[in-house]
N, C-alpha and C positions, 0 to 999 in steps of 0.2 A: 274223422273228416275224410276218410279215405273215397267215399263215393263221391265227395266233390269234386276232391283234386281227380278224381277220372276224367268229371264232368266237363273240367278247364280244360285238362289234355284234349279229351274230344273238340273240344269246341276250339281249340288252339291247333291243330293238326286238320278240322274239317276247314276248318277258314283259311289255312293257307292251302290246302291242295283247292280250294274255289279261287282264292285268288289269281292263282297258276290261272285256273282254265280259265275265269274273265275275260282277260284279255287277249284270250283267244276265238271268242264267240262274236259271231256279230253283232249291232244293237238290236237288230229284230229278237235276235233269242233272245236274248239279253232280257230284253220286257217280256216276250212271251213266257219263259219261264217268272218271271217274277208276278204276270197276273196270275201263271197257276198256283203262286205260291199263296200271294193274294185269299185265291178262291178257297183253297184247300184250310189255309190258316181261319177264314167263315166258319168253313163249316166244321171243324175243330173247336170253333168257341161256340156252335149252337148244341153242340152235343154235348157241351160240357152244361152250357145255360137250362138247357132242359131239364138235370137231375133235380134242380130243383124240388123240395116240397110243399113249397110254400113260394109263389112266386114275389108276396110284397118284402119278403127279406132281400132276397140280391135286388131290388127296386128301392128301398130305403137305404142300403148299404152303398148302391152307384149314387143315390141323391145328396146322403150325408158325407160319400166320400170325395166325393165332385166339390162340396161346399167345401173340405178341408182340405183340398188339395189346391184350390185353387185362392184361398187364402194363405196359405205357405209357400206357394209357389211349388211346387213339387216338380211341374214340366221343365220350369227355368232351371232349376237347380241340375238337371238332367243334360239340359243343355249346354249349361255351364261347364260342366264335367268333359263331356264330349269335345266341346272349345279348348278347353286346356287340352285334352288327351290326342286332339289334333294338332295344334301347334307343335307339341312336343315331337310327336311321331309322323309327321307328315314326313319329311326327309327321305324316312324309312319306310313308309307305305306307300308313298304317294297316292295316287289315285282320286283323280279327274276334279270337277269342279269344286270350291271353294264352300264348304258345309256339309260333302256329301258323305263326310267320313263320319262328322256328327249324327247325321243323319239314321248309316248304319249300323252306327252303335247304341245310338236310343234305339231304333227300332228290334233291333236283336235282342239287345238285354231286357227287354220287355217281353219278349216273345219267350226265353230261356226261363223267366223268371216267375213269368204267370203261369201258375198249373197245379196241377193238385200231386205232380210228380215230386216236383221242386218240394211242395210242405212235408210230404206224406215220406220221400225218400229221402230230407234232410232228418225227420222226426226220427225214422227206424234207424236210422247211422248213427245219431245222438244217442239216444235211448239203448240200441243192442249191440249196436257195433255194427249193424247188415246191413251193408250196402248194395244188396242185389236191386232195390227200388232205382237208385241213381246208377248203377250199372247201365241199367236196359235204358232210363234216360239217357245216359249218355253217349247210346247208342243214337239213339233219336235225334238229339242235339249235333250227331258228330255229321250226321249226313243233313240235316238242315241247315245247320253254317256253312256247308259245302255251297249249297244252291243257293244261300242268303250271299254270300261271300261274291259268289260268281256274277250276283244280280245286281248286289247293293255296291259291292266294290268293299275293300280292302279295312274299312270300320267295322267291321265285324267281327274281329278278331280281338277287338278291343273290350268285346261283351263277356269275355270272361274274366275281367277284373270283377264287376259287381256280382256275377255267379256266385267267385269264389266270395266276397265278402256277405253275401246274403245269403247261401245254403247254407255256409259255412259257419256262420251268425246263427242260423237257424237249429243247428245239428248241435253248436254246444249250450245252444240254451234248452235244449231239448236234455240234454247232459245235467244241467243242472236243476230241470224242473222236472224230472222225470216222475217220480212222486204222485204230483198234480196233475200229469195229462194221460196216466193212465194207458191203457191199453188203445191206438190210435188206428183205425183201416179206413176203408174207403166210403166207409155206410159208418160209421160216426156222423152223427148230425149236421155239427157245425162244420163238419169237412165236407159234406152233401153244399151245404148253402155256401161255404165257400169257394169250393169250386165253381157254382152256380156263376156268383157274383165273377169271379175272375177271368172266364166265359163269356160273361157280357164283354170285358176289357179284351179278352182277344180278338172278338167280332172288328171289336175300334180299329186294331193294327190292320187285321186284312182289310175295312176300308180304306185305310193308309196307302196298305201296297198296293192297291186298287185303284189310288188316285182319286177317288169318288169322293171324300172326304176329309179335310184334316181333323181327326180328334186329337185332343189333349190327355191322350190316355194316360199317361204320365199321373195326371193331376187327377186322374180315377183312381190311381192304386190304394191308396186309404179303404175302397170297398171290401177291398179282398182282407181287411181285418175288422172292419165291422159288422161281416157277415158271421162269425163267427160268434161276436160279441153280445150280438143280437141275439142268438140262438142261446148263448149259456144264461143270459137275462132272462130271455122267455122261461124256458129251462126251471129256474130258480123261483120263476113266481110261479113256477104247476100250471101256466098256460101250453095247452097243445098247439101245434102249428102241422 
């Protein structure tokens, strides 16, 4: 788990030197950096949506995951977490109106968490021990908490609890099913469609940051494992896709 705990460091180190500058910026930057985060975070998740091979997988995988996320609630439960993780820390972070800590801590840990980085560099840490995959992620994360932190305010910081519970989750089950998943890269099938699907889910957040939209992307995360699921089903019955 060694590329994780980088991951939190980055992302624990890039949040607070954002918080620092925050509240030294004005609101105008303030939002202007955050639509560009917005716009950037789009086109981030169309590039990812396009590898697609088959576009009615990440399309069956956001419809079935949408239906199970929002029968378990998955957003609330998101919500919840944040609610508590504010009361508790607010003292300590302060920072400005009343939600907005919850606010940037769904919206980070969601962004941190969707990617083909997150599966593909928890998978190789499990499995080999190399952590170069989550390295360079956490390069990536360390300066996007920086400008998330500066934009969203001082909840940001708090997106590396679930990091560390869900790469970290990921890397030793990767440990102990190594066996069964074989040799993993980025042209693996079900890692094609699942990136695909999790792409559509980050499109959601930069409508977020964009203000254009509230999605419950939260309650789409269920896609991003039934694109996978899909594919080793197809897979099994000798249907091409």
């Amino acid at each position: 788990m060694t590329g994780t705990f980088l991951n939190v460091i980055a992302v624990i180190v890039g949040s607070a030197i954002g918080i620092l500058l925050g509240h030294r910026l004005p609101e105008k930057v303030r939002t202007t950096v955050l639509n560009g985060l917005g716009l950037m975070v789009i086109v981030v998740g169309l590039s990812m949506a396009l590898e697609t091979k088959n576009v009615l997988i990440p399309l069956f995988s956001v419809l079935l995951g949408g239906i199970i996320g929002e029968l378990v609630r998955i957003e609330d439960g998101l919500q919840a977490v944040g609610e508590r993780l504010e009361q508790r820390t607010r003292r300590f972070l302060g920072g400005g109106e009343q939600g907005t800590i919850v606010q940037a801590f769904v919206t980070a840990s969601l962004v941190f968490c969707v990617g083909p980085l997150a599966i593909l560099g928890s998978i190789q840490n499990g499995l080999t021990g190399d952590y170069n995959l989550l390295a360079v992620k956490s390069m990536l994360d360390g300066f996007a908490s920086l400008a998330f932190a500066a934009a969203l305010g001082p909840g940001v910081i708090l997106s590396a609890l679930p990091l560390l519970v869900y790469q970290g989750g990921i890397s030793l089950a990767a440990l102990g099913l190594g066996g069964f998943l074989g040799e993993v890269t980025r042209q693996t099938p079900w890692v094609i469609e699942m990136t695909a699907a999790g792409g559509i889910l980050v499109m959601g957040i930069g409508l977020i940051l964009l203000d254009l939209k509230h999605i419950r992307v939260g309650n789409l995360l269920p896609a991003v494992a039934i694109a996978p699921l899909i594919v080793v089903i197809l897979g099994s019955l000798g249907i091409a896709f």
